[in-house]
PQR file with spaces between the fields and no chain letter, atoms N, CA, C, O and H, PARSE charges and radii, in Angstrom:
ATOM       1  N    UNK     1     -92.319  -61.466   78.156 -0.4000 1.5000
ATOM       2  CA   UNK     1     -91.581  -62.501   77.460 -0.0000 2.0000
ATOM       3  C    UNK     1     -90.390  -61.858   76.752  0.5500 1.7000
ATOM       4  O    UNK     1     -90.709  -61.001   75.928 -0.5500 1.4000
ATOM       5  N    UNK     2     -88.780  -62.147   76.932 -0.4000 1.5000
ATOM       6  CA   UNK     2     -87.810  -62.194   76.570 -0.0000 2.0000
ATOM       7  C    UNK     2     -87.844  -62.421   75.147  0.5500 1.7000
ATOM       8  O    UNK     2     -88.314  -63.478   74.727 -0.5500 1.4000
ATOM       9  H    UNK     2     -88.520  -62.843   77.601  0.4000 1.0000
ATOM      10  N    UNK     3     -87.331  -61.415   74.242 -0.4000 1.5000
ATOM      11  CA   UNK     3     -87.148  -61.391   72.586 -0.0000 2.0000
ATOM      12  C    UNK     3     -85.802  -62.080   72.438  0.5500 1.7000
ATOM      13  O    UNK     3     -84.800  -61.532   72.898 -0.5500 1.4000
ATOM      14  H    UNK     3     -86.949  -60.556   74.583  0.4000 1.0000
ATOM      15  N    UNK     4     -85.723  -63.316   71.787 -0.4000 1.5000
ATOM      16  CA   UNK     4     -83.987  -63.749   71.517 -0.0000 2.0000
ATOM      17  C    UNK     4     -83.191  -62.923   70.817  0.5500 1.7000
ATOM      18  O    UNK     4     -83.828  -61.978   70.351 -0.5500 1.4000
ATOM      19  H    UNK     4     -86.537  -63.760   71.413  0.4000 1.0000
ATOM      20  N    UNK     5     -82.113  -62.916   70.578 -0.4000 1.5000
ATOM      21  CA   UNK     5     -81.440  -62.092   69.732 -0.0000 2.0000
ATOM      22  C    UNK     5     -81.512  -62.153   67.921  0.5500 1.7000
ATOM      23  O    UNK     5     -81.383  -61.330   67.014 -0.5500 1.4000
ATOM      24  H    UNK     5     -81.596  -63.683   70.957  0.4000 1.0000
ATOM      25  N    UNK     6     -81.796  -63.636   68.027 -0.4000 1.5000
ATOM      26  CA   UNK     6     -81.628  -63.871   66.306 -0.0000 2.0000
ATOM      27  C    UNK     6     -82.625  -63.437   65.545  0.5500 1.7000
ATOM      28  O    UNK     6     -82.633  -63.402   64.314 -0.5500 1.4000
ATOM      29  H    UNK     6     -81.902  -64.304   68.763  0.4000 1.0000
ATOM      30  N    UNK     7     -83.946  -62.915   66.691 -0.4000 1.5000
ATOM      31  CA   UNK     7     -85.102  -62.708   66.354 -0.0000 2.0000
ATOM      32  C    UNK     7     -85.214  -60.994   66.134  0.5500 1.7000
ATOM      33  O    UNK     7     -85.547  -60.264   65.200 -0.5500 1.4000
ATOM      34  H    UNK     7     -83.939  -62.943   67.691  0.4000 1.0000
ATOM      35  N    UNK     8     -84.910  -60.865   67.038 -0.4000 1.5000
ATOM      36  CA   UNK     8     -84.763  -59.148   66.878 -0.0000 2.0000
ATOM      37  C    UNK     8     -83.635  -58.705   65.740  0.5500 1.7000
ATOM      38  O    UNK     8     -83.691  -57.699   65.033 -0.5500 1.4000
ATOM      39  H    UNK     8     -84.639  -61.458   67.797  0.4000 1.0000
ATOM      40  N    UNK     9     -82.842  -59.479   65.749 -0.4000 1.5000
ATOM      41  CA   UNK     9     -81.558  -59.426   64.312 -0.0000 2.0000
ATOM      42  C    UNK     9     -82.759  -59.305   63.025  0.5500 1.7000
ATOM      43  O    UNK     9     -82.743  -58.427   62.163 -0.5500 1.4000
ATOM      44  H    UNK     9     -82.797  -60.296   66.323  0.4000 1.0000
ATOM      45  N    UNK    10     -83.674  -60.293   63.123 -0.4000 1.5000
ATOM      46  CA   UNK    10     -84.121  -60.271   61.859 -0.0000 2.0000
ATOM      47  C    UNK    10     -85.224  -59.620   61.535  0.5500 1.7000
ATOM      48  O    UNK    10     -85.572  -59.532   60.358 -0.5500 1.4000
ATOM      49  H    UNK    10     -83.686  -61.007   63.824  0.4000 1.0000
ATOM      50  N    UNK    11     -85.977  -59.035   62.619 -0.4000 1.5000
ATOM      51  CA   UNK    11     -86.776  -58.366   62.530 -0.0000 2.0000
ATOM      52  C    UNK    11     -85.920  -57.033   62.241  0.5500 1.7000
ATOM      53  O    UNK    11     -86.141  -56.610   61.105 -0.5500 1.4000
ATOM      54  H    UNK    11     -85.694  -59.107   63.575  0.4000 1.0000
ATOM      55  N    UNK    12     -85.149  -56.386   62.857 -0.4000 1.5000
ATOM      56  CA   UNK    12     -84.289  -55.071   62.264 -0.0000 2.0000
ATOM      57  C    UNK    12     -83.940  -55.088   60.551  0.5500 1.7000
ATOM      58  O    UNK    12     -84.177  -54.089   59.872 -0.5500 1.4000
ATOM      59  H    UNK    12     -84.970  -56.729   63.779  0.4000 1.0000
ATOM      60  N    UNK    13     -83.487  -56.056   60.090 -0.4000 1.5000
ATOM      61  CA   UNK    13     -83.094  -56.755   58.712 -0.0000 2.0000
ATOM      62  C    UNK    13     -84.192  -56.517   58.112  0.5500 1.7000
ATOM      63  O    UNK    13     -84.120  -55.777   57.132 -0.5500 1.4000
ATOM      64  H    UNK    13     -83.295  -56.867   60.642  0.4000 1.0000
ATOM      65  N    UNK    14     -85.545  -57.066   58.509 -0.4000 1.5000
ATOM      66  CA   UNK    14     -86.888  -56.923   57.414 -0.0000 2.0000
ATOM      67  C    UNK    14     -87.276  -55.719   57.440  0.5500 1.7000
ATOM      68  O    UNK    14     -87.578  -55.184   56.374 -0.5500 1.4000
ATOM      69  H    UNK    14     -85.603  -57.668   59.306  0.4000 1.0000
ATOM      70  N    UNK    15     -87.369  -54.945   58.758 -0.4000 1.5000
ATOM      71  CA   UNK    15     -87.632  -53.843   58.621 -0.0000 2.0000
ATOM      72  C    UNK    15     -86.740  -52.584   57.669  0.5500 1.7000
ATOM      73  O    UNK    15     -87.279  -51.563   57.239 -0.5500 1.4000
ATOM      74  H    UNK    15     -87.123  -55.381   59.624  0.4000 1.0000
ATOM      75  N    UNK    16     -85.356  -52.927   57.487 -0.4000 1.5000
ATOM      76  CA   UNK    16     -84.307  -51.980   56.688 -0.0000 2.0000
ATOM      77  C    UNK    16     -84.643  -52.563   55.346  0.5500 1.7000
ATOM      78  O    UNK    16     -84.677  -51.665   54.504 -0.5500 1.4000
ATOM      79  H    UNK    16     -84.919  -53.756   57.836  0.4000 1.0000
ATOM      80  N    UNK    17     -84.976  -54.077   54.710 -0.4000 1.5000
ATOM      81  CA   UNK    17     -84.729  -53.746   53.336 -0.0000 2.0000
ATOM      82  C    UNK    17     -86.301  -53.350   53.487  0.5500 1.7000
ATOM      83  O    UNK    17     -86.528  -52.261   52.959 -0.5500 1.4000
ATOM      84  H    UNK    17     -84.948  -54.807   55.394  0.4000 1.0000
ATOM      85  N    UNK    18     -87.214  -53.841   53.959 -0.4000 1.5000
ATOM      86  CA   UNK    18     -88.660  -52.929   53.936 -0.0000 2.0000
ATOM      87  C    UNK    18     -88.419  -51.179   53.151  0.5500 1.7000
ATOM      88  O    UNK    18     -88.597  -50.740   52.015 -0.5500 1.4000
ATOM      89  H    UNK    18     -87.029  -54.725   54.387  0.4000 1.0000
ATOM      90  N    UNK    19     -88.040  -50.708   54.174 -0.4000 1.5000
ATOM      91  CA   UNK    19     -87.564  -48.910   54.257 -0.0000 2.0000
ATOM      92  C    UNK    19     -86.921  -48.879   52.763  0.5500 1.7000
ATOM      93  O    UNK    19     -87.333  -48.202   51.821 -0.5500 1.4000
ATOM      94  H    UNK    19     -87.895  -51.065   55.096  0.4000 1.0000
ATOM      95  N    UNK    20     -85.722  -49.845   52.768 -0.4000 1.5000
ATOM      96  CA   UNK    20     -85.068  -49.276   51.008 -0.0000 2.0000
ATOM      97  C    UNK    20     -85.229  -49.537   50.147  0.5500 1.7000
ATOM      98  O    UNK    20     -84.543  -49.122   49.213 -0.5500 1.4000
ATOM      99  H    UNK    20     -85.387  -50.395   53.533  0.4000 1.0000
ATOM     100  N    UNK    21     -86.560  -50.647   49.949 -0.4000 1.5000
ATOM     101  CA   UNK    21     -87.424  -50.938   48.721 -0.0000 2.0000
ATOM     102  C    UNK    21     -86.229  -51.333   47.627  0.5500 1.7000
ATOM     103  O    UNK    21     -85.145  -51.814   47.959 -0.5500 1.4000
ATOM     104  H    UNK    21     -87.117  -50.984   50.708  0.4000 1.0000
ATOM     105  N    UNK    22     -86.627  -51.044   46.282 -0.4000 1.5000
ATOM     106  CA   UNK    22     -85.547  -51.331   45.797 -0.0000 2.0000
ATOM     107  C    UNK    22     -84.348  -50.688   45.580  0.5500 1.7000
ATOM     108  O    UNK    22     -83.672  -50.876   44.569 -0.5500 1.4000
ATOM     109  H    UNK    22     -87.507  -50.653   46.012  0.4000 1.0000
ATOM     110  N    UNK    23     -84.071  -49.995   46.406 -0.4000 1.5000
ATOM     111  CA   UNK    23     -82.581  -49.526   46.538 -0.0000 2.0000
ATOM     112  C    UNK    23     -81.404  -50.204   46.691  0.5500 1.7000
ATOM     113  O    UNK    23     -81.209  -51.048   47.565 -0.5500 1.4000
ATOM     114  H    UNK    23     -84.620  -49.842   47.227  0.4000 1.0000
ATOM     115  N    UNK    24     -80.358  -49.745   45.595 -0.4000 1.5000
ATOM     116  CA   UNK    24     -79.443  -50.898   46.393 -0.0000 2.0000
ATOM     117  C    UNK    24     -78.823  -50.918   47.478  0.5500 1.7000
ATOM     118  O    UNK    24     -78.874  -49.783   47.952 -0.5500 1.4000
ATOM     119  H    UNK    24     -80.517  -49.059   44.885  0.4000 1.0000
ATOM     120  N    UNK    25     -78.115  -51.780   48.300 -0.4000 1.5000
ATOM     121  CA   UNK    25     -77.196  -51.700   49.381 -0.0000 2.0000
ATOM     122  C    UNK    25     -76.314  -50.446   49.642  0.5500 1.7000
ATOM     123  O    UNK    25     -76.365  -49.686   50.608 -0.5500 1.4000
ATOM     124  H    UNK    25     -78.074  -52.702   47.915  0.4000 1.0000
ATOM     125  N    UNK    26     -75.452  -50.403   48.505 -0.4000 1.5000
ATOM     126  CA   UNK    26     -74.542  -49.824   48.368 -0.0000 2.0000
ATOM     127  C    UNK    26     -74.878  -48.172   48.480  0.5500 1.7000
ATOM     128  O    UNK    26     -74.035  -47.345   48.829 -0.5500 1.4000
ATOM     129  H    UNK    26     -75.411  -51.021   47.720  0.4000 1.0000
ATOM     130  N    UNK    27     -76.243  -47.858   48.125 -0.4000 1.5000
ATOM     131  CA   UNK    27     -76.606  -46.429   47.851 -0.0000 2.0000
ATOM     132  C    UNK    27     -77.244  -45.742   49.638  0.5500 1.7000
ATOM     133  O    UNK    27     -77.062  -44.642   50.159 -0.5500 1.4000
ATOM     134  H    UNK    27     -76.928  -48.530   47.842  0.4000 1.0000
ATOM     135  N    UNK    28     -77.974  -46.923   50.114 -0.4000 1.5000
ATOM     136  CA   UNK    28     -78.805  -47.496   51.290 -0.0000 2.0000
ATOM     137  C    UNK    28     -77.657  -47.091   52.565  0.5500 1.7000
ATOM     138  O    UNK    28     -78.036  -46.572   53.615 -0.5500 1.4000
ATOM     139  H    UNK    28     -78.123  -47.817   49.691  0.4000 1.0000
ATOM     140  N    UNK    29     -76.748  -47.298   52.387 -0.4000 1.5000
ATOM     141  CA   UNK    29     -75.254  -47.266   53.496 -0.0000 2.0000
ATOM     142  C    UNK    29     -75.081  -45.688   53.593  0.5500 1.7000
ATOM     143  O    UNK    29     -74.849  -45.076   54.635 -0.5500 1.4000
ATOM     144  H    UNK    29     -76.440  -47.719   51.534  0.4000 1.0000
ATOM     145  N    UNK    30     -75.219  -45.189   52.448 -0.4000 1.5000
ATOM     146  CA   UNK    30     -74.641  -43.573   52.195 -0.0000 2.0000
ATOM     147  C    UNK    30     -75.882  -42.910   53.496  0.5500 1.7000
ATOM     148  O    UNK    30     -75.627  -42.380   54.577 -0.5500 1.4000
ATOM     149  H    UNK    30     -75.408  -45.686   51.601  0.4000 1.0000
ATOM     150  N    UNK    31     -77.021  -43.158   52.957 -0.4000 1.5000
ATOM     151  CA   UNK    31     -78.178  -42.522   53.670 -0.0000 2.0000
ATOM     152  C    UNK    31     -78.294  -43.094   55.323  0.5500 1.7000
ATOM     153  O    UNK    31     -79.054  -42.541   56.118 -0.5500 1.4000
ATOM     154  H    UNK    31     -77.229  -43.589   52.078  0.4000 1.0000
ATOM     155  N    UNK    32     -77.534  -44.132   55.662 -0.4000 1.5000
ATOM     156  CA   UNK    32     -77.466  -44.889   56.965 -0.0000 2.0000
ATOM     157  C    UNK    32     -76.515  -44.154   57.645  0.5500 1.7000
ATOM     158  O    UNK    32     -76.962  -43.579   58.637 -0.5500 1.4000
ATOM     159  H    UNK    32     -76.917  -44.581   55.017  0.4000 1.0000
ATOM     160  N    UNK    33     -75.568  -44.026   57.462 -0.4000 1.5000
ATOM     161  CA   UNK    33     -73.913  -43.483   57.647 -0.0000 2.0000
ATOM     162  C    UNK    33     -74.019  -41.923   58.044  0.5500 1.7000
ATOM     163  O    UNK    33     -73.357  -41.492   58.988 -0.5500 1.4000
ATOM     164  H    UNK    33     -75.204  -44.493   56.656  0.4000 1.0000
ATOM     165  N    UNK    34     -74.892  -41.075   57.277 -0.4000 1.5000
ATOM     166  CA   UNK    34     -74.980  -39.966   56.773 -0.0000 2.0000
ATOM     167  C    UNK    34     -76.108  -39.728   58.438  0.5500 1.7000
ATOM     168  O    UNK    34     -75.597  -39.033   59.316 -0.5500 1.4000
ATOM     169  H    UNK    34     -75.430  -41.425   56.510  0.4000 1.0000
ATOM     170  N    UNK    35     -77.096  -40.144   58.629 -0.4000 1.5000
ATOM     171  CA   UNK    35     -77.865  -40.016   59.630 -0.0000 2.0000
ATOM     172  C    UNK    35     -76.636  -40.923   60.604  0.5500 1.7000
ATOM     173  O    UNK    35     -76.321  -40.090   61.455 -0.5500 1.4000
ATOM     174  H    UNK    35     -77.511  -40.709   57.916  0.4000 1.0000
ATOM     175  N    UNK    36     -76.039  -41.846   60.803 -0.4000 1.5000
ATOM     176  CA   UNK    36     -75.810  -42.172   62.141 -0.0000 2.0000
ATOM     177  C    UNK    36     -74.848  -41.131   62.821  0.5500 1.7000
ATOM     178  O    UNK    36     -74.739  -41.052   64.045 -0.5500 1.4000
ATOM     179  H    UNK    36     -76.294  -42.522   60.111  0.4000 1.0000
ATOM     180  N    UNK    37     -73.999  -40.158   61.730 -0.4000 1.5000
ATOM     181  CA   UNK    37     -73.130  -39.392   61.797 -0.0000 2.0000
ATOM     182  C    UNK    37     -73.723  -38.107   62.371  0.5500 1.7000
ATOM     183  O    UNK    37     -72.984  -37.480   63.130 -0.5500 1.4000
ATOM     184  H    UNK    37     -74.088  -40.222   60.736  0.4000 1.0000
ATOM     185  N    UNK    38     -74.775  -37.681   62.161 -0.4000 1.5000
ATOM     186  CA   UNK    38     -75.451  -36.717   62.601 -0.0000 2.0000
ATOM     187  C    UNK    38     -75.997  -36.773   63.750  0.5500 1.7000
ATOM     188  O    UNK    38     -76.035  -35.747   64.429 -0.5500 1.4000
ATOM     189  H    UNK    38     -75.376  -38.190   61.544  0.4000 1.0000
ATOM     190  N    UNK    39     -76.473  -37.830   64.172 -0.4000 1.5000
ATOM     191  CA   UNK    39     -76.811  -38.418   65.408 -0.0000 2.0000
ATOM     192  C    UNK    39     -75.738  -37.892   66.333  0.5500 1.7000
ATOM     193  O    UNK    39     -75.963  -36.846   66.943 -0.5500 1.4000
ATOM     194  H    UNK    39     -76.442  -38.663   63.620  0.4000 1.0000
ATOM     195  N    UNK    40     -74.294  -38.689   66.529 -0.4000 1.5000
ATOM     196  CA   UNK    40     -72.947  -38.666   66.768 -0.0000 2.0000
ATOM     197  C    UNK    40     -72.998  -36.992   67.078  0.5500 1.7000
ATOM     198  O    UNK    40     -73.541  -36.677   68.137 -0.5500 1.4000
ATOM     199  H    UNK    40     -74.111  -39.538   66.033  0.4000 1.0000
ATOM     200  N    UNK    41     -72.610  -36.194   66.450 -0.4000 1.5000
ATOM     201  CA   UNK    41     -72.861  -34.681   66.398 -0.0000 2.0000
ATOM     202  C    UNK    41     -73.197  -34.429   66.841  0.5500 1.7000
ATOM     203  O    UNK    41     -72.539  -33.894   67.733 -0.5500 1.4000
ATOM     204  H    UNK    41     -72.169  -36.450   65.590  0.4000 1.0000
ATOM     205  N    UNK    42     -74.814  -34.381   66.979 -0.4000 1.5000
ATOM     206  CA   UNK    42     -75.922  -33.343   67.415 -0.0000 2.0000
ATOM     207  C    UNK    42     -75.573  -34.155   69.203  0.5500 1.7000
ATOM     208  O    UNK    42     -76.072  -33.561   70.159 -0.5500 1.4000
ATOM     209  H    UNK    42     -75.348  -34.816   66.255  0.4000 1.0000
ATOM     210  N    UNK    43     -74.879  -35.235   69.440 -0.4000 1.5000
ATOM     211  CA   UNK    43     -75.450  -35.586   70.834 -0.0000 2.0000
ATOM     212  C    UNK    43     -74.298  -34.928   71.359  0.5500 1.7000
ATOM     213  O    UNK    43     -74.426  -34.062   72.224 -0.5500 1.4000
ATOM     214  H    UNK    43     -74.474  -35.718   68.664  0.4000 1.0000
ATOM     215  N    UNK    44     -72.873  -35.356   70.785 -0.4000 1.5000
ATOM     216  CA   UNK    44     -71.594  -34.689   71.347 -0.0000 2.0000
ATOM     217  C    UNK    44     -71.595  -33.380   71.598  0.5500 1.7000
ATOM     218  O    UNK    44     -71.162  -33.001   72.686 -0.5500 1.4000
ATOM     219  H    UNK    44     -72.769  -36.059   70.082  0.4000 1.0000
ATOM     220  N    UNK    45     -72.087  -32.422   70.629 -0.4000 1.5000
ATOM     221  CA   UNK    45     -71.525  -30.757   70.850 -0.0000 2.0000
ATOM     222  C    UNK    45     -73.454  -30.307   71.524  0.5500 1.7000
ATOM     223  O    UNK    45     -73.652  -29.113   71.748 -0.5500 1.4000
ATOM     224  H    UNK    45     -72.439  -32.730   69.745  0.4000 1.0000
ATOM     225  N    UNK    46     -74.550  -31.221   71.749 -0.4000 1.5000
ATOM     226  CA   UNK    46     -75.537  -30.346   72.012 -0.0000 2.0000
ATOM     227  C    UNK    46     -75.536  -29.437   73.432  0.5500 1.7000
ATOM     228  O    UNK    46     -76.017  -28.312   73.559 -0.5500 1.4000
ATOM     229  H    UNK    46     -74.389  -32.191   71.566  0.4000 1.0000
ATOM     230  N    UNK    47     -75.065  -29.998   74.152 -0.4000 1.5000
ATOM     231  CA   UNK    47     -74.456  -29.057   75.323 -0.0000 2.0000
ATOM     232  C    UNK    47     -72.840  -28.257   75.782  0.5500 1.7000
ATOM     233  O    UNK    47     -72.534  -27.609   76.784 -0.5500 1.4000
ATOM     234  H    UNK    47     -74.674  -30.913   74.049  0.4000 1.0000
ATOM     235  N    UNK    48     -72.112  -28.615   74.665 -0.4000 1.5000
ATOM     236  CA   UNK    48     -70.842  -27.931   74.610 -0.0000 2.0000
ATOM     237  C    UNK    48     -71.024  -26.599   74.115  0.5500 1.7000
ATOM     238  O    UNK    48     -71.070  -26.456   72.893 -0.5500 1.4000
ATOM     239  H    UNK    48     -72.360  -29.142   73.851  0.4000 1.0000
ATOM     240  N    UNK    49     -71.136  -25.606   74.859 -0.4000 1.5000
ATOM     241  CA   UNK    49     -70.565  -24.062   74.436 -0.0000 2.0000
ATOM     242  C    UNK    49     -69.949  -23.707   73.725  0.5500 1.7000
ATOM     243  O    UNK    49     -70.313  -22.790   72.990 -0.5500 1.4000
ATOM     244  H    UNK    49     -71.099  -25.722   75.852  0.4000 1.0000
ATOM     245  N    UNK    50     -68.608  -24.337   73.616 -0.4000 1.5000
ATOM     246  CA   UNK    50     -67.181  -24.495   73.478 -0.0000 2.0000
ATOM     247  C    UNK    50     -67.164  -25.053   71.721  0.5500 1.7000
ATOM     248  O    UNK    50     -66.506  -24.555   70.808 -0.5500 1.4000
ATOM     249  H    UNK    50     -68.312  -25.082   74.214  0.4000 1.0000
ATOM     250  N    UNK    51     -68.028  -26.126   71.656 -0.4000 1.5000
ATOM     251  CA   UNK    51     -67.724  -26.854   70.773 -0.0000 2.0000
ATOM     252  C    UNK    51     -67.585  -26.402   69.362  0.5500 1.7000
ATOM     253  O    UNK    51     -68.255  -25.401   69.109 -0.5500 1.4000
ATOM     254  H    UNK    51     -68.563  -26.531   72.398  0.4000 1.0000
ATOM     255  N    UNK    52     -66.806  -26.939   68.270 -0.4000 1.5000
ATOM     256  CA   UNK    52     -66.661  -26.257   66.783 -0.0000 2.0000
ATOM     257  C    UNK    52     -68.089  -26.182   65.984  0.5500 1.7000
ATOM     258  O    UNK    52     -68.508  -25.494   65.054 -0.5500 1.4000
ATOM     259  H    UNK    52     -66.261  -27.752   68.475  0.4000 1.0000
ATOM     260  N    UNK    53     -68.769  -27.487   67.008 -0.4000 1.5000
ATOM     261  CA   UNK    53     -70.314  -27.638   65.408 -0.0000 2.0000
ATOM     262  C    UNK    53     -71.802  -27.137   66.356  0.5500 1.7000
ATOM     263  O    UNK    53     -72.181  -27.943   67.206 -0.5500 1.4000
ATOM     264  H    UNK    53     -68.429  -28.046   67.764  0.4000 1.0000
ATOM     265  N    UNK    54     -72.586  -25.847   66.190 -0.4000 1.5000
ATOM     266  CA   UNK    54     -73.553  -25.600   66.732 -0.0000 2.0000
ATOM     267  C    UNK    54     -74.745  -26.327   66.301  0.5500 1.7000
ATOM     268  O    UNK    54     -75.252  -26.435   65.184 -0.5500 1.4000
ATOM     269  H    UNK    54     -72.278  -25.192   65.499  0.4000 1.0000
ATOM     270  N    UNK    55     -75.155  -26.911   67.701 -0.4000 1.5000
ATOM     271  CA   UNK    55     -76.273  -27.531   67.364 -0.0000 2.0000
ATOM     272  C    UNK    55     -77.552  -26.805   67.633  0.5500 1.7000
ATOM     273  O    UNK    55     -77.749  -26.725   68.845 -0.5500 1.4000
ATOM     274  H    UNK    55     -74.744  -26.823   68.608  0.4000 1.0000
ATOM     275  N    UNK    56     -78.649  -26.153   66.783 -0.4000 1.5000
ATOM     276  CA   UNK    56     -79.477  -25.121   67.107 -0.0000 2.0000
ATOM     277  C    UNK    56     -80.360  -26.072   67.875  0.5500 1.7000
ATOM     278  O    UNK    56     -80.442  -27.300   67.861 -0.5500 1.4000
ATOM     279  H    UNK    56     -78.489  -26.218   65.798  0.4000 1.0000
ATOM     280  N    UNK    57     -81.138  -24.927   68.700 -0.4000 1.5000
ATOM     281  CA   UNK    57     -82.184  -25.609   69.266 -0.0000 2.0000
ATOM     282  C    UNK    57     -83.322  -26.717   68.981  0.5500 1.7000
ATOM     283  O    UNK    57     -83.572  -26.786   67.777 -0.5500 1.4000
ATOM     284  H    UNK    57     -81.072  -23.930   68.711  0.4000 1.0000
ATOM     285  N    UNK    58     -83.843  -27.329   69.533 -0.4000 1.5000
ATOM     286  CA   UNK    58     -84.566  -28.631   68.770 -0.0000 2.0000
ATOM     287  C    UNK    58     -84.081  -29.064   67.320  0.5500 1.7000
ATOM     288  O    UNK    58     -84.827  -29.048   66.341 -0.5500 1.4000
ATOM     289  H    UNK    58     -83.640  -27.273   70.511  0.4000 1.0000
ATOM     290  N    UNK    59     -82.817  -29.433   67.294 -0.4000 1.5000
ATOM     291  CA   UNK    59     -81.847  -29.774   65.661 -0.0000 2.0000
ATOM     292  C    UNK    59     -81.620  -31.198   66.499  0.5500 1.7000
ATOM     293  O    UNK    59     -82.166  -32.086   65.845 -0.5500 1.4000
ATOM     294  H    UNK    59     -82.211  -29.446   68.089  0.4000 1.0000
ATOM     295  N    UNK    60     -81.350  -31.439   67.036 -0.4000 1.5000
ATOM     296  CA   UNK    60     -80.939  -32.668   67.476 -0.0000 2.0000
ATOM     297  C    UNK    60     -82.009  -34.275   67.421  0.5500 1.7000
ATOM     298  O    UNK    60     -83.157  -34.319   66.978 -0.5500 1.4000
ATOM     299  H    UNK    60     -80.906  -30.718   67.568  0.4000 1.0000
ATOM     300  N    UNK    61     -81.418  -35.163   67.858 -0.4000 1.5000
ATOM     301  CA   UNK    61     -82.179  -36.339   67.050 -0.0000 2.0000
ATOM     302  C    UNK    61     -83.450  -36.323   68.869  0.5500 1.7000
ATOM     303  O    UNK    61     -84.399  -37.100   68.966 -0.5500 1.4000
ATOM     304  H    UNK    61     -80.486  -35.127   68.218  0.4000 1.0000
């Protein structure tokens, strides 16, 4: 059975303020941003030789 979209929207939503309890938004973004950025990184340079940012072995997401 096919998940709609508005449904999975809101299930992602309950599950994030779940995770940041009472944290606010604003603090919640830093720690979101901060991992999606690392993500970004570790996938771009994990097989570049070449690349400026070493990604050590099993460092990646």
């Amino acid at each position: 059975m096919a998940i709609k979209k508005n449904e999975l929207y809101s299930s992602l939503w309950a599950s994030c303020d779940a995770l940041r309890g009472g944290m606010d938004a604003s603090q919640y973004k830093d720690y979101v941003l901060t991992l999606l950025f690392m993500k970004y990184v570790s996938d771009k340079y994990a097989d570049d030789p070449y690349g400026m940012i070493e990604v050590p072995e099993g460092g990646g997401f």
